[in-house]
C-alpha positions, 0 to 999 in steps of 0.5 A: 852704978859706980865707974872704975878706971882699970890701970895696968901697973906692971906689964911686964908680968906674964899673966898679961900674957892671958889679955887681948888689952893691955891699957887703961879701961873703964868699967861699970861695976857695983863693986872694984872686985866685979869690975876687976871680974867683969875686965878680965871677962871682956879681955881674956884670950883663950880658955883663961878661967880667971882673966887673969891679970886684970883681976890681981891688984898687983898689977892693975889698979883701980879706982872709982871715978866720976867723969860725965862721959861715962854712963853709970846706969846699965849693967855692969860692962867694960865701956872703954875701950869698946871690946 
C-alpha cells in the first residue's frame, strides 16, 4: 500500500482548531483521499465528524512517497507520528 507525507500548508486556519497535530505525518493508505481520511480520524478533537483540515488540500498537502522506514503492508494507519 502506498505511503503519503501529509504536510500542513496554512496553520493559521481555524479548522486546525479540530486536530490535536499540527505537523508533518506519514500515512499508509491505498488512496491520497483515504490518507487524507484516515489522518484527520487519528488526529480530530472531540466529536469533529470530518477531522477537518487534514482532509481540504488547502491546507494540508500530500504526496506519495518512498522511504524504507516506513512499512507499506498492513492496513491503512497514520504511522508517524505514533498517535
Amino acid at each position: 500500500m502506498p505511503i503519503w507525507k501529509l504536510t500542513p500548508t496554512d496553520l493559521a486556519d481555524p479548522a486546525w482548531q479540530a486536530s490535536k497535530h499540527r505537523g508533518e505525518a506519514v500515512t499508509r493508505a491505498a488512496s491520497e483521499n483515504a490518507a487524507r481520511r484516515v489522518t484527520a480520524l487519528t488526529f480530530r478533537l472531540g466529536d469533529t465528524s470530518e477531522g477537518a483540515p487534514w482532509i481540504n488540500p488547502a491546507l494540508v498537502k500530500a504526496e506519495q512517497i518512498e522511504d524504507a522506514r516506513y512499512d507499506p503492508t498492513g492496513a491503512s494507519a497514520v504511522l508517524d507520528p505514533a498517535a
